[in-house]
C-alpha positions as a Markdown table, in Angstrom:
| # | Residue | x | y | z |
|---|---|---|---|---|
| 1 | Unk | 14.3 | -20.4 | -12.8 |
| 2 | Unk | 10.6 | -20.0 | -10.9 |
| 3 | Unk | 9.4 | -16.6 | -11.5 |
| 4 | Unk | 8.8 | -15.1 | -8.4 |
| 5 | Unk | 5.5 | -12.3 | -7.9 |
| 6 | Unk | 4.9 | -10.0 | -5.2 |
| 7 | Unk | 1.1 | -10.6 | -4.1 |
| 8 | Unk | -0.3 | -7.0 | -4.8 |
| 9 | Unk | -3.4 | -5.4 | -2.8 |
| 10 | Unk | -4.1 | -5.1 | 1.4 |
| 11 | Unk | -4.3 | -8.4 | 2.9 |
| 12 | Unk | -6.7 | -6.8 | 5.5 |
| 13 | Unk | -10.5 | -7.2 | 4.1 |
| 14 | Unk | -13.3 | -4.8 | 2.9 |
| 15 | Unk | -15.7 | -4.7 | 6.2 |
| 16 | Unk | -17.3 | -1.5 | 5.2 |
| 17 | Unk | -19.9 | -1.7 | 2.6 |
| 18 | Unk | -20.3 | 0.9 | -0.4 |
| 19 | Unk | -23.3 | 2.0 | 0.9 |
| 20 | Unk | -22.4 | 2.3 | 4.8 |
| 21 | Unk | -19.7 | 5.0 | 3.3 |
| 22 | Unk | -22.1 | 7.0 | 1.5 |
| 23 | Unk | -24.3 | 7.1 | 4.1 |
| 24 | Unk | -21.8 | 8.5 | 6.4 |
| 25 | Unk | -20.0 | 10.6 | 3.9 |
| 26 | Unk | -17.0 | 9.1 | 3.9 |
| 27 | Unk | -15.0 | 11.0 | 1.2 |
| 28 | Unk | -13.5 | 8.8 | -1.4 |
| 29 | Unk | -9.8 | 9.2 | -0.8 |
| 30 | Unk | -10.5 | 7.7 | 2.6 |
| 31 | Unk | -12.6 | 4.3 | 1.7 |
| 32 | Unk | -10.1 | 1.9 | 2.0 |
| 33 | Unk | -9.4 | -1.4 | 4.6 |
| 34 | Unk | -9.8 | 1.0 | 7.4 |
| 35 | Unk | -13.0 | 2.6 | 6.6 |
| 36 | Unk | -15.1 | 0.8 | 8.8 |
| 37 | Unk | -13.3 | 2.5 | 12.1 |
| 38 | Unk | -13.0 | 5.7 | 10.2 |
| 39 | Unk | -17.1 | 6.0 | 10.4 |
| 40 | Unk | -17.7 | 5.5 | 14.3 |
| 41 | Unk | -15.0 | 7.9 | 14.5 |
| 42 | Unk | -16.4 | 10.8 | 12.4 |
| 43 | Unk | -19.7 | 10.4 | 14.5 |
| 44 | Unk | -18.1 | 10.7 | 17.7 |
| 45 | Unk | -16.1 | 13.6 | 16.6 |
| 46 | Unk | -19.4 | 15.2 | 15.9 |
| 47 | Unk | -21.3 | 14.3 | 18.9 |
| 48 | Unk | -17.8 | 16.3 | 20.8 |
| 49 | Unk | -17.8 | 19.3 | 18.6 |
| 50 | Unk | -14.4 | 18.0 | 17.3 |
| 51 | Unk | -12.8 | 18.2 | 20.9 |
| 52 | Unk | -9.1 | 17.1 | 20.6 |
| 53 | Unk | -9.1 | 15.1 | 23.7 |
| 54 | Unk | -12.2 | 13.2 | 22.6 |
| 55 | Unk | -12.6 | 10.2 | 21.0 |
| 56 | Unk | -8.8 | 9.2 | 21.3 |
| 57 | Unk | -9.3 | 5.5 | 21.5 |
| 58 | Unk | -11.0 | 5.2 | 18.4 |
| 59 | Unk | -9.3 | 7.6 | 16.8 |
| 60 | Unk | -5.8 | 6.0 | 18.2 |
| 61 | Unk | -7.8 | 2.8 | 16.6 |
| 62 | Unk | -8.4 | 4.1 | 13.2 |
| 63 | Unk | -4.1 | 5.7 | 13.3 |
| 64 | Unk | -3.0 | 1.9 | 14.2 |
| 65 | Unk | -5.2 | 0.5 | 11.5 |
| 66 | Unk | -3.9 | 3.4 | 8.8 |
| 67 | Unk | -0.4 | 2.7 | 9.8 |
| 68 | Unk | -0.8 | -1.4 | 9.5 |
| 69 | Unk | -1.5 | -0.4 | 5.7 |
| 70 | Unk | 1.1 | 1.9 | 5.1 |
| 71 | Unk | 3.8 | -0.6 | 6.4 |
| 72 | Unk | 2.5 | -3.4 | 4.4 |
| 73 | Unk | 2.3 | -1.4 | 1.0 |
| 74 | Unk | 6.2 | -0.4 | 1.9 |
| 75 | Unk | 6.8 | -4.0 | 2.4 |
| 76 | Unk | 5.6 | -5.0 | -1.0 |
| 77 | Unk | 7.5 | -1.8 | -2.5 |
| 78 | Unk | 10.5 | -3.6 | -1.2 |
| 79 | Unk | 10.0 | -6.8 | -2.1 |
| 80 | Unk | 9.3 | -5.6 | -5.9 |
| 81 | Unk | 12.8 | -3.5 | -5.9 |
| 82 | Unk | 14.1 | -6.8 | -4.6 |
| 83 | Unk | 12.8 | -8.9 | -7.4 |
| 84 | Unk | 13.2 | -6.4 | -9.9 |
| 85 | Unk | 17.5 | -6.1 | -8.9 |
| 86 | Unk | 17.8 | -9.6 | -9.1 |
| 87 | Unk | 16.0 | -9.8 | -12.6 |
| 88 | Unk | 18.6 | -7.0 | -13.6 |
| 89 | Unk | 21.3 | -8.8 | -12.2 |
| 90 | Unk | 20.6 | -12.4 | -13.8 |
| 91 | Unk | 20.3 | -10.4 | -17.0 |
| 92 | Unk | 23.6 | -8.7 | -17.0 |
| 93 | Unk | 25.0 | -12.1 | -16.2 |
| 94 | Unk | 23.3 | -13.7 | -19.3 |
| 95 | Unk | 24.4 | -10.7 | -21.1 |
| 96 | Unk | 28.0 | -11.3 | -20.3 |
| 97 | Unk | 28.2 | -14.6 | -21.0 |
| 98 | Unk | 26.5 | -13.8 | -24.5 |
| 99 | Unk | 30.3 | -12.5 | -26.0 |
| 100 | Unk | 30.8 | -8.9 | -27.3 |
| 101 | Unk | 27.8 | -6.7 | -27.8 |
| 102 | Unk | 27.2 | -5.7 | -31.5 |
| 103 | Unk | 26.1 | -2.4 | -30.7 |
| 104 | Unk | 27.8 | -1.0 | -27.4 |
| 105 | Unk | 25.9 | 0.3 | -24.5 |
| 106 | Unk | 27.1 | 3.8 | -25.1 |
| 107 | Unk | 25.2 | 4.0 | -28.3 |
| 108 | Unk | 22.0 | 3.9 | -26.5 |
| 109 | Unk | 23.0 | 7.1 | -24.4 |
């Protein structure tokens, strides 16, 4: 049986560099795939004083961009349960076809 693996990580790139987010203070938490929108958006919500109804199409660029990630980690989350329930399965198959247990399974509670 081919083992099967779920490709970890983002498959969106770095574009940001480390030093174009220290430079515009990007806080750690936020450095990610989608840093590099996050930083024209922090300046324009300076130049605006943080007006609401500014800067909607980059921020509505930065939310699209956050949201592209967060649907692809939840993708590979699934994927993973996936593989890990078949694994489970194939091994209680392999289990019953092994006979009687010599210990049973409630001993282990």
């Amino acid at each position: 049986m081919a083992e099967e693996e779920v490709k970890l990580g983002s498959s969106k790139p770095m574009i940001a560099t480390q030093q174009e987010m220290v430079d515009s203070r990007v806080p750690i938490a936020y450095r990610d795939q989608c840093a590099h929108l996050l930083i024209p958006l922090n300046k324009c919500r300076s130049a605006e004083f943080f007006l609401p109804w500014k800067c909607e199409a980059e921020r509505h660029t930065y939310e699209k961009c956050e949201y592209e990630l967060v649907m692809e980690r939840m993708l590979q989350m699934q994927k993973i349960r996936e593989l890990e329930e078949k694994k489970k399965k194939a091994k209680q198959v392999q289990g019953a076809a092994a006979g009687i247990p010599l210990i049973p399974s409630s001993a282990n509670a």
